[in-house]
C-alpha positions as CSV (number, residue, x, y, z in Angstrom):
1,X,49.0,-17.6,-6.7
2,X,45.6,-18.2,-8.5
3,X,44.4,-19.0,-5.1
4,X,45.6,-16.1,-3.2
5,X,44.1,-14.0,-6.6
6,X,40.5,-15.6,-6.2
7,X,40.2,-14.7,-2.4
8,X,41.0,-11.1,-2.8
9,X,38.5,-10.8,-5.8
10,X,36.2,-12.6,-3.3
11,X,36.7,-10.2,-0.4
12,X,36.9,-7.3,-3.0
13,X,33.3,-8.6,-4.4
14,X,31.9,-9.3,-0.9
15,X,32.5,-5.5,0.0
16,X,31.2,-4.1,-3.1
17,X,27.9,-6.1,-2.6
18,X,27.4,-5.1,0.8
19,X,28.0,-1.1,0.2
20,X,25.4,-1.5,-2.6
21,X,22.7,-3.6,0.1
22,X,23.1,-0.3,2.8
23,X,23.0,2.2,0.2
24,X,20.4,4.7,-0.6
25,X,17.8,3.9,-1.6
26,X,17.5,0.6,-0.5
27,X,14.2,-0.3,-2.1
28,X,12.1,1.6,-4.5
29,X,8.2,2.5,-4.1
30,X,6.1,0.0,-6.6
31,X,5.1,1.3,-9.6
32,X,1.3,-0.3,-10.7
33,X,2.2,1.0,-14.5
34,X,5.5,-0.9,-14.9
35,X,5.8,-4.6,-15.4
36,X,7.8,-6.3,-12.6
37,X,11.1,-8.7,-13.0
38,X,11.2,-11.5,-10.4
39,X,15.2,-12.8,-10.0
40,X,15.3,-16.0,-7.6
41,X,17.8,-18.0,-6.4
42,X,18.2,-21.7,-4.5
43,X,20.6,-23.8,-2.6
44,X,20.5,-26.7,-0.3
45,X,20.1,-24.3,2.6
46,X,17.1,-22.4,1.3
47,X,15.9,-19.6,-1.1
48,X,15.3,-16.6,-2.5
49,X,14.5,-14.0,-4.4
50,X,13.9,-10.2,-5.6
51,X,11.2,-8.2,-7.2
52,X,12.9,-5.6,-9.4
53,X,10.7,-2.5,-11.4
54,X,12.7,-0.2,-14.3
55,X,13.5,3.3,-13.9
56,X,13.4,5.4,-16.9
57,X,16.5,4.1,-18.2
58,X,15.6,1.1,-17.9
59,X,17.7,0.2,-15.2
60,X,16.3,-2.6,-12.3
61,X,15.7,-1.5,-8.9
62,X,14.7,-3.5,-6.4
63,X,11.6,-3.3,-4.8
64,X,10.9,-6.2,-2.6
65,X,13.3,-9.1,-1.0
66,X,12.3,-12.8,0.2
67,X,14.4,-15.4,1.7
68,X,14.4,-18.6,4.0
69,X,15.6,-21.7,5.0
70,X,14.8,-24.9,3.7
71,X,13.1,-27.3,5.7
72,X,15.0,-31.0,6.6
73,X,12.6,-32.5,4.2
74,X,12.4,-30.1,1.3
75,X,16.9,-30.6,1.5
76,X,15.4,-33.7,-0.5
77,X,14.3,-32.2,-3.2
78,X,16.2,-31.9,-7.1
79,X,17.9,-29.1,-8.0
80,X,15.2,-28.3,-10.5
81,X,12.7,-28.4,-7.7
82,X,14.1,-26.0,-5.7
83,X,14.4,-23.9,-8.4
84,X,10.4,-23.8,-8.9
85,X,10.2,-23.7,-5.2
86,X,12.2,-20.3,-4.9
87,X,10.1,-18.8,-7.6
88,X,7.1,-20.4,-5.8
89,X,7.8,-19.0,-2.5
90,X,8.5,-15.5,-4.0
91,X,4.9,-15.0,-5.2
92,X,3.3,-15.9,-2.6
93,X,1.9,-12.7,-0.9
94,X,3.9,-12.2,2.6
95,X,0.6,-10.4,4.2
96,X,-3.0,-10.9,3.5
97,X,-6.1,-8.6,4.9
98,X,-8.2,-10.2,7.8
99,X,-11.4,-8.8,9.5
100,X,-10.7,-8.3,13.4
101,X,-13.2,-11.2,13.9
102,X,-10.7,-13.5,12.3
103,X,-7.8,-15.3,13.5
104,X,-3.9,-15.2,11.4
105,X,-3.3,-18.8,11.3
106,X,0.6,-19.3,10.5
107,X,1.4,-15.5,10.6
108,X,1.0,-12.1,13.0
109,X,-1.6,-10.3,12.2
110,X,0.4,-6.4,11.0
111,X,-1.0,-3.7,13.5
112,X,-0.6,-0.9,10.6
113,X,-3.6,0.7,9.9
114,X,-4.6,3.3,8.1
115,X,-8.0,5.4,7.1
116,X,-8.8,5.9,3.4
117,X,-12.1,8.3,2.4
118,X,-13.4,7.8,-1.0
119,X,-16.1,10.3,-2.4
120,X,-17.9,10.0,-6.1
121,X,-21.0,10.8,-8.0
122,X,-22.8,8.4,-8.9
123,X,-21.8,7.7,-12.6
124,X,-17.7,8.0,-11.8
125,X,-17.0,10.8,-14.1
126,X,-16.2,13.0,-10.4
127,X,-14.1,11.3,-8.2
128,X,-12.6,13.1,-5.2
129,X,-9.0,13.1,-4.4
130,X,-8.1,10.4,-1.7
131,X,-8.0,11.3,2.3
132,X,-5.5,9.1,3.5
133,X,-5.3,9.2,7.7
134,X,-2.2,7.5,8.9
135,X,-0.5,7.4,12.4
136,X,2.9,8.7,11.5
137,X,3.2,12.8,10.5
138,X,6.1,11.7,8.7
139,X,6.6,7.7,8.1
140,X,9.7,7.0,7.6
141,X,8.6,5.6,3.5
142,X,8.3,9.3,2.5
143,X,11.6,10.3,3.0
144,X,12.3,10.6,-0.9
145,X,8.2,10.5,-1.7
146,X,5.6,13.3,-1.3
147,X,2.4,11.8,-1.3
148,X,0.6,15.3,-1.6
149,X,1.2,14.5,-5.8
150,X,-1.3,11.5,-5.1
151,X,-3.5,12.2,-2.2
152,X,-4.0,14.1,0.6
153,X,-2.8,12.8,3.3
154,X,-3.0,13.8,7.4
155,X,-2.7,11.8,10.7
156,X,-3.2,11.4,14.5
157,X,-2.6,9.0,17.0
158,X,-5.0,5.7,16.0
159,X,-5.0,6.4,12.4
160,X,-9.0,7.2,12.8
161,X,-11.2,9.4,11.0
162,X,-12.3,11.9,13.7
163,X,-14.7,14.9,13.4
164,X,-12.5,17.6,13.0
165,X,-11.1,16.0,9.8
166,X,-14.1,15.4,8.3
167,X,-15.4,19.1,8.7
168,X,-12.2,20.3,7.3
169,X,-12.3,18.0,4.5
170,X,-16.2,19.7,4.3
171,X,-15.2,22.7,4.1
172,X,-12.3,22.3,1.3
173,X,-14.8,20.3,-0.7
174,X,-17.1,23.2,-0.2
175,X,-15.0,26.1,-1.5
176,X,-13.7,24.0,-4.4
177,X,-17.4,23.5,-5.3
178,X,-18.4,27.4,-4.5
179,X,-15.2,28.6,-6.8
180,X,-16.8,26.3,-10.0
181,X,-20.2,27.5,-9.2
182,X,-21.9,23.8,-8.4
183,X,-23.9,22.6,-5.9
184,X,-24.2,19.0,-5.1
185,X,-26.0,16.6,-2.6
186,X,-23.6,14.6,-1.1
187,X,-24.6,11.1,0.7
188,X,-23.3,9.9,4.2
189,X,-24.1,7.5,6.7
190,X,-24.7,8.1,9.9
191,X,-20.7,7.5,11.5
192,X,-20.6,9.6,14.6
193,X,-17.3,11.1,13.0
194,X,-19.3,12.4,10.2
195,X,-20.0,16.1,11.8
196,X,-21.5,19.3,9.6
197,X,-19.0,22.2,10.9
198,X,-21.3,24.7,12.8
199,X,-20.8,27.6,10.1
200,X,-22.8,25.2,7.5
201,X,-22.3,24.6,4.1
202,X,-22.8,27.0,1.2
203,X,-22.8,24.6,-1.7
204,X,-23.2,20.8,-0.4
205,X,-26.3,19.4,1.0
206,X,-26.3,16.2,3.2
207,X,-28.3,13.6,3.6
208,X,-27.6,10.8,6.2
209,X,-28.5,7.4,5.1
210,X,-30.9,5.3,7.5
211,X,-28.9,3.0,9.9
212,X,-28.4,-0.9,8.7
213,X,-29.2,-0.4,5.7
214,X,-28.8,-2.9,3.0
215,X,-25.3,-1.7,1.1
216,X,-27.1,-2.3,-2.6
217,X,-28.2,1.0,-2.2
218,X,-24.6,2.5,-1.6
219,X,-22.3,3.2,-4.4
220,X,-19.2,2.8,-2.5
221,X,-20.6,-0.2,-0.7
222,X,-21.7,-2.3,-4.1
223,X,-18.1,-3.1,-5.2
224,X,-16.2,0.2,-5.3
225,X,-14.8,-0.1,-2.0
226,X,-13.6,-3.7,-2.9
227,X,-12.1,-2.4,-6.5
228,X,-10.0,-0.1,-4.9
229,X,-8.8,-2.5,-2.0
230,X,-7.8,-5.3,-5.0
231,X,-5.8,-2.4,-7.0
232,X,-4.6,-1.2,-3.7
233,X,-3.0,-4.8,-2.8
């Protein structure tokens, strides 16, 4: 009788757990402000583990999975040692950014892509809200998320900044500017996607920057760029 009692609490269990692994949503978006929880787990087969963020309440949602076998040799190891290897494994970053001139060695390089334009004066106190150019209209993440809240955000096919963009980023920039009554000079360099609309521009006046030259004299080049992509990661 106890037997029979502990398998149907174990089937019971089982099915609970997998309606709560398919329902929505599955995984919550990361939250930078929020400290994280990390929850591992290890047998003599392998490990795992979860990265979990509170809601408002509190409550513990998950936000990232990690799991995998255990190689013949590490099946050697103490209990205690697998342990620290679960919670090891788990912070170790699962993707890392490479230039296209270098080669993924133990991993696929991801194909995602996507195109970010940052703008700024010069002493930070005016920074521009984010372009973000992705390849989806609607990716499949922003089902339950509206990124317009944090950026604005458009796409086409590659995930490129093309002309047309640009200009109509110009031109929003522009009337923003004409309805607080500022003019500005506004620095770019010379990308063949950076085209002046034809109509001009009331209250922005470009310069182009000289080809190849030495990124101490661009802002976004001497370490703003990189600051972003660390906060970003």
């Amino acid at each position: 009788m106890l037997l029979g009692y502990g398998v149907q609490n174990m089937n019971k269990h089982s099915k609970l757990l997998k309606i709560h692994f398919i329902s929505k949503p599955v995984l919550y978006i990361y939250d930078p402000s929020k400290p994280c929880h990390l929850i591992t787990d290890a047998s003599g087969l392998g490990v795992a583990g979860v990265l979990k963020q509170p809601d408002e309440q509190g409550i513990l949602h998950p936000i990232a999975y990690y799991s995998r076998k255990l190689h013949p040799y590490e099946q050697n190891y103490t209990a205690s040692e697998i342990e620290t290897l679960a919670i090891i494994n788990s912070l170790i970053p699962d993707r890392t950014l490479a230039h296209k001139d270098e080669n993924c060695r133990g991993v696929k390089r991801m194909k995602q892509r996507i195109t970010v334009l940052l703008c700024c004066n010069s002493t930070g106190t005016d920074k521009r809200r984010l372009l973000i150019i992705g390849k989806s209209a609607k990716p499949r993440c922003f089902r339950n998320f509206s990124p317009h809240f944090y950026c604005t955000y458009t796409s086409n096919r590659k995930a490129w900044m093309t002309s047309s963009i640009f200009q109509e980023w110009l031109l929003q920039f522009n009337k923003q500017l004409v309805s607080k009554g500022r003019r500005i000079l506004l620095l770019l360099d010379n990308a063949t996607s950076h085209c002046v609309p034809n109509d001009g521009l009331s209250n922005i006046n470009i310069h182009f920057l000289p080809p190849n030259m030495t990124t101490s004299l661009k802002p976004l080049d001497s370490g703003i760029i990189k600051s972003f992509k660390a906060q970003y990661r």
